[in-house]
N, C-alpha and C positions, 0 to 999 in steps of 0.2 A: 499571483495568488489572490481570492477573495475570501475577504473574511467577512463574514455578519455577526452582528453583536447585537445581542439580544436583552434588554433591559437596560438601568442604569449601571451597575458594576459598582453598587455601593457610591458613587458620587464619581467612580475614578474613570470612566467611560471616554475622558478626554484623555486621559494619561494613555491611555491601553488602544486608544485610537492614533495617538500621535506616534508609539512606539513602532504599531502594527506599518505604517504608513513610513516610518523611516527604514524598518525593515521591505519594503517593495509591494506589500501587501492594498488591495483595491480595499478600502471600507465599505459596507453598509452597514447603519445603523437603527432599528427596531423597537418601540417600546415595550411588547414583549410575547410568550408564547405563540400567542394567534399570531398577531404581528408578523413573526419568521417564519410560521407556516405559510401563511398567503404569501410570505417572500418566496418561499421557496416553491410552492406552489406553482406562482408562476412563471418559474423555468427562470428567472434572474440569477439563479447560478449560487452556490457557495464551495468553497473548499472546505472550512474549516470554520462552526460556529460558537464564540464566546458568551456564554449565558449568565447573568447573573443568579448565582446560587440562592437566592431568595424566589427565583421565580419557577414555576411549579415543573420543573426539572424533571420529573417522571409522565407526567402528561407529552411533553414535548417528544421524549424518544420513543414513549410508547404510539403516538402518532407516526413519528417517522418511520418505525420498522415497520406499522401497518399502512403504509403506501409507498414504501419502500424508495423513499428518498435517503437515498445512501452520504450519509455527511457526516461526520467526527464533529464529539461536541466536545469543547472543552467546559468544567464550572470554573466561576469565581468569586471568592467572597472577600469580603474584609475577615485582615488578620488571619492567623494560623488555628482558626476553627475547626479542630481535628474532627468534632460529631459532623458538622458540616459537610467536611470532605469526603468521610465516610458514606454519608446518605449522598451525595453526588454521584460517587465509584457505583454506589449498590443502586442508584438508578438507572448508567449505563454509561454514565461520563468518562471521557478516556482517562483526564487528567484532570486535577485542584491545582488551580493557581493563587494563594492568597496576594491579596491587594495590600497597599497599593502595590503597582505591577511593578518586576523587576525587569529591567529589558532586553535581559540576558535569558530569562527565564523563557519569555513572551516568544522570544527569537529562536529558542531552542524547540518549543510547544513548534511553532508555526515549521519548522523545519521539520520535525519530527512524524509531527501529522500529518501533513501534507504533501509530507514524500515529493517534494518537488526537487529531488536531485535528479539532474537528465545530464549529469556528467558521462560522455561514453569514454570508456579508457580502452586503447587497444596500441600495439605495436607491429603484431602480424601480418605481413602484406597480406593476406586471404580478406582480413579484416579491413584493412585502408581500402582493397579494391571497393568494398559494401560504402563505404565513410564515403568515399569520392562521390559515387552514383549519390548516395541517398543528399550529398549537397548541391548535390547539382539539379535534383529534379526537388528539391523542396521549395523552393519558391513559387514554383506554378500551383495552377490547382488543381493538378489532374490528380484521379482517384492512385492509391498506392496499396497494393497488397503485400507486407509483410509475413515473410512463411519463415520455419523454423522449430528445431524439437524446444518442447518445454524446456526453460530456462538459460532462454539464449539472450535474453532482452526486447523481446519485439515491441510490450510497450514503453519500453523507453525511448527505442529507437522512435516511434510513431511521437512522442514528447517532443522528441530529438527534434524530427521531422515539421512541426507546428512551431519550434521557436526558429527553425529556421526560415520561416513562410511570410510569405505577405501578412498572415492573419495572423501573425504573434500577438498583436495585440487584441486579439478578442477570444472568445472562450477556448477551451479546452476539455472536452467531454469524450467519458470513455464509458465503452454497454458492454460489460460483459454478456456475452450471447450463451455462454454455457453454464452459467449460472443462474439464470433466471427461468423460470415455467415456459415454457410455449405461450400456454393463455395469459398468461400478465406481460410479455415479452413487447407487445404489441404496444400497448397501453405507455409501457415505461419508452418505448420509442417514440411512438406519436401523441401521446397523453391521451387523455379523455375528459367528457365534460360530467359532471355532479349529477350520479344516481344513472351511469351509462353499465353499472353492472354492481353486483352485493360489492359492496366498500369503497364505492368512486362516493365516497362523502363530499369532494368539493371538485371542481375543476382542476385538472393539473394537467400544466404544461409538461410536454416528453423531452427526450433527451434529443429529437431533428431542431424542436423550436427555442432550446436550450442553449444549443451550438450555433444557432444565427449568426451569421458574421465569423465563424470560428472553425475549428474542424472537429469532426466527431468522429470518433475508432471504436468504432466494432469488433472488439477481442472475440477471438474465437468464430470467429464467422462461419466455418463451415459446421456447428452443430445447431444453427438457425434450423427449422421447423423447415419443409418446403414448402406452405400455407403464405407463410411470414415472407420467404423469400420475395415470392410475386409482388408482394405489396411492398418491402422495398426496393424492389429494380422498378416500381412504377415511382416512388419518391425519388428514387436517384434520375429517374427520366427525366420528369417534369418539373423535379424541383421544387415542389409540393406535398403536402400530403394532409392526411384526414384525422381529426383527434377520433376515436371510440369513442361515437355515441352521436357524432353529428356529419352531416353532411354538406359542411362547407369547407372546402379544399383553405386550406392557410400556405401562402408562399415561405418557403424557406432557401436562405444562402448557407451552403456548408460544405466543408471539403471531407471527403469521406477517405477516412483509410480503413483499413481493418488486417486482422491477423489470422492465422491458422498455423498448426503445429502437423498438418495434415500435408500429403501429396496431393494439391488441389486439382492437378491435372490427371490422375488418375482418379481421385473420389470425383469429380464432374462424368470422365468415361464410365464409372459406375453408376451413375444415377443419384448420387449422392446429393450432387449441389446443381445448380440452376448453372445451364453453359450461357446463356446469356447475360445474368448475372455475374457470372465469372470473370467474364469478357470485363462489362461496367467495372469493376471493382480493380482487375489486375492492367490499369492503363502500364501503370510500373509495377511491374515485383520486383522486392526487394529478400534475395534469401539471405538468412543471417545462418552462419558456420554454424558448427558446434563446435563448443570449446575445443572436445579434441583434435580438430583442424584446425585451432589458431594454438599452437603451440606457443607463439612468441608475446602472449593476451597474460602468460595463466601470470609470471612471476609479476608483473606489473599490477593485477589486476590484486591478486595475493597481498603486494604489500598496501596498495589504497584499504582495501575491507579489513588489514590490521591497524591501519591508523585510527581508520572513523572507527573499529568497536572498542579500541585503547582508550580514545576520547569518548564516547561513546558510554561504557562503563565506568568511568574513573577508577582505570589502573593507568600502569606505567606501561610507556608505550616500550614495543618490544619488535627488535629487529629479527626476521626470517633467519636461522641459518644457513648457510650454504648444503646440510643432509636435508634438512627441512624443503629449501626449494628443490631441491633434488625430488622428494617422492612425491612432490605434488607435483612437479614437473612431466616424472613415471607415470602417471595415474593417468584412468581412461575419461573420469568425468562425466558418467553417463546422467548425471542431474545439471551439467553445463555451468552459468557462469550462479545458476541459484545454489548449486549443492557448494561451490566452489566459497562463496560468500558465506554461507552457515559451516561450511568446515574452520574457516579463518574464524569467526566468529566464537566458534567451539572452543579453537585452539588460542585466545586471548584469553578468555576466562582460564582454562586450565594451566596456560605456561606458569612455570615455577622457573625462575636465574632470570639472567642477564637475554638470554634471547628466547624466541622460539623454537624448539626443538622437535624431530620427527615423532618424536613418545607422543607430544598432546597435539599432533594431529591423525584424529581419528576420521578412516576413510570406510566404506563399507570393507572392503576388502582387505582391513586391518584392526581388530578388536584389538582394544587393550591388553597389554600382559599383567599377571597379575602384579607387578612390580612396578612398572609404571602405571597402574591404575592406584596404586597408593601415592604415586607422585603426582598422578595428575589431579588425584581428590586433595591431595596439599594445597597444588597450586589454585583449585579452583574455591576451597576458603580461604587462600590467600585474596584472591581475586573481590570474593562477596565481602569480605573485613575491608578491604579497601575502598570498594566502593560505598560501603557502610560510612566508614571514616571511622572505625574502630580497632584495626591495626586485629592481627591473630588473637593478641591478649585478650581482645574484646569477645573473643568466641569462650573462654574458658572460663567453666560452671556447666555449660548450656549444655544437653544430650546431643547424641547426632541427628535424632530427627528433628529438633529443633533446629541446627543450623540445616538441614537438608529443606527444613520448609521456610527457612527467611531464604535458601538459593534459591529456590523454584521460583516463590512470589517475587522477588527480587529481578529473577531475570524475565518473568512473565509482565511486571511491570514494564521494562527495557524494552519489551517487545509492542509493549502498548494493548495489554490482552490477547494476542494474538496465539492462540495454543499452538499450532502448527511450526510456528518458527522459533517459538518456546523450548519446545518439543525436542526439535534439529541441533537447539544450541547445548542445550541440557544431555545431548544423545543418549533421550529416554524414549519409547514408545509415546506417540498419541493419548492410546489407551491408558496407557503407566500415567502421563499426567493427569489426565480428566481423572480418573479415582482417586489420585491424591490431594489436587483441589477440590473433589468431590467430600471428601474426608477434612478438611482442613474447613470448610464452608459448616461442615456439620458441629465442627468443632469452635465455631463462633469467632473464625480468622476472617479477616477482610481478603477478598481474593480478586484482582481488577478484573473487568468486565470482557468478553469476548472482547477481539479486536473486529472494525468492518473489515467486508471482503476477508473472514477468517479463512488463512491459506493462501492468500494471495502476496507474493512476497514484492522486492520492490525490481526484480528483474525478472517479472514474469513478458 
């Protein structure tokens, strides 16, 4: 993982360096805004950057989301500076960490944001047969096309794929291709240089010269533009390519993977995708099941996403029952191993007893009864007290929409602003939450800031 750190950190800069670095994390270190812009700028890479909360914290994210360098900021200040923290969150910081650092905390921050869990869990032969191939050809460099329906894992798998590689030790870069414009598509690939079109304010290196030395996955590959295509089956040719705005070719090394949720062999026979890009890109395909053909994935998979969101929220960890693995077993899973991870997620907050039980787990195909919707709204202010550190007692005085709005922002915190997976855990509409943070915002509550990549979960 790399972290940039941006300022002095109140004098702690070495403490929060030493911590970062005992946890596996690369340093760079910045005197300050500009400083980590021209870091970043020039494609040197961050995962995750620590700022200190004295330096002008809203300049910084309002530059990044206008050049769309996608990087999770954490603030820091001295001591438990509550105004401090505040104006942090409300400039677009994920997280406050007061200093000095604790290195528990640091450890949990860097894990949390950086989503660098690339544990794959499986037990299904359907599934081992994928795990053999994908170790076997991870070490070369030939290009790898991973296919599969939404939320089967493919970038993890393509994670999976880079630490098994010759080039674990060098970057790790991922482009979502269906997220981004067409006309900025380009740019955020190959970069550009200063004043190459309205808002190339300075030089910035892309995401080809980014990954030097490293491999870089192109998620979603087949809703590329066919414009863009051409130009990169000519950077995958020659191993080159050209920043927007100039015309000197820059060498690049990088191993290319990419993803689709698509039948790439049928959207090529339509016209869809470039068949000699195709070709480039699928040296190896890799198809990843769907859940509901790895039957023997789901209860394994079930009790790992009960552990981490036990740990996770600070409740008590709670064992599956034997009816509970049963109808998650029954079930078709048509959201894969993502729906499968925010149902388990669901169902920790809401358990009430000694285990998990089929009541609080809520599948589309089975709404609450009204009966256990009073147990499962027990259990899930049992859950938010808990993770409070205020025990039930501590809810009582309060109305319900008051504890209904410490759940939400509580578990919207958990999610790290992320409305989407917020959303899934709370099993409220999209819509339902944005008008309720919308309302809570109006009402002078602190509400943590979108999460990046909003909707993109960690087994996309």
């Amino acid at each position: 993982m790399r972290l940039l750190i941006i300022g002095t950190l109140g004098g702690q800069v070495g403490a929060a360096s030493k911590i970062a670095l005992a946890r596996g994390a690369k340093v760079n270190l910045v005197d300050g805004v500009q400083g980590g812009l021209d870091f970043l700028r020039a494609g040197r890479g961050a995962d995750l950057v620590l700022v200190d909360v004295m330096e002008d914290l809203g300049a910084l994210i309002q530059s990044l989301e206008a050049e769309r360098i996608n990087v999770p900021v954490v603030a820091c200040g001295v001591g438990n500076d509550t105004q401090a923290a505040v104006r942090a969150i409300k400039a677009g910081a994920k997280e406050y960490i007061p200093l000095p650092p604790d290195a528990d905390l640091i450890g949990a921050v860097l894990a949390a944001v950086a989503e660098e869990d690339t544990h794959l869990i499986f037990h299904d032969p359907r599934m081992a047969d994928v795990m053999r191939m994908a170790d076997q050809v991870a070490p070369s460099d030939a290009s790898i096309l991973i296919t599969g329906a939404s939320g089967t894992g493919k970038e993890m798998m393509a994670r999976y794929l880079h630490l098994k590689s010759k080039r674990r030790d060098g970057p790790f870069v991922a482009v979502n291709c269906a997220a981004i414009p067409e006309n900025l598509l380009e740019s955020e690939l190959f970069g550009h240089e200063k004043g190459a079109f309205t808002g190339a304010v300075a030089r910035r290196i892309g995401k080809f010269e980014e990954a030097n030395g490293g491999t870089l996955l192109l998620d979603e590959i087949s809703e590329m533009d066919p414009r863009l295509q051409a130009k990169l089956l000519r950077a995958i040719q020659e191993r080159e390519i050209d920043r927007v705005g100039s015309n000197k070719p820059v060498r690049v090394d990088v191993r290319i993977l990419a993803t689709s949720n698509r039948d790439m062999q049928q959207f090529v026979a339509s016209g869809g995708f470039r068949e000699d890009l195709y070709f480039r890109l699928n040296v190896v395909g890799l198809a990843l099941p769907p859940l509901a053909e790895r039957p023997g994935d789901v209860a394994a998979l079930a009790r790992h996403f009960s552990a981490k969101y036990a740990d996770a929220n600070g409740v008590p960890a709670r064992p599956l029952s034997q009816d509970a693995l049963a109808k998650l077993t029954a079930y078709h899973w048509p959201g894969n191993v993502r729906e499968l991870e925010n149902t388990i997620h669901r169902s920790v907050l809401l358990a009430n007893g000694p285990e998990i039980t089929p009541d609080v787990i809520l599948l589309n195909s089975s709404p609450l009864s009204p009966g256990a919707a009073v147990q499962a709204s027990h259990g899930a202010a049992q859950a938010y007290a808990a993770a409070a550190g205020g025990g039930v007692e501590g809810m009582v005085g309060k109305t319900v929409s008051e504890v209904e709005r410490e759940l939400i922002i509580n578990t919207l915190s958990h999610c790290l602003g992320n409305r989407t997976h917020a959303a899934n855990i709370l099993g409220i509409s999209i819509r339902t939450l944005r008008n309720k943070l919308k309302q809570y915002t109006e009402d002078g509550f602190s509400v943590p800031a979108p999460g990046a990549g909003e909707g993109d979960l960690s087994t996309a």
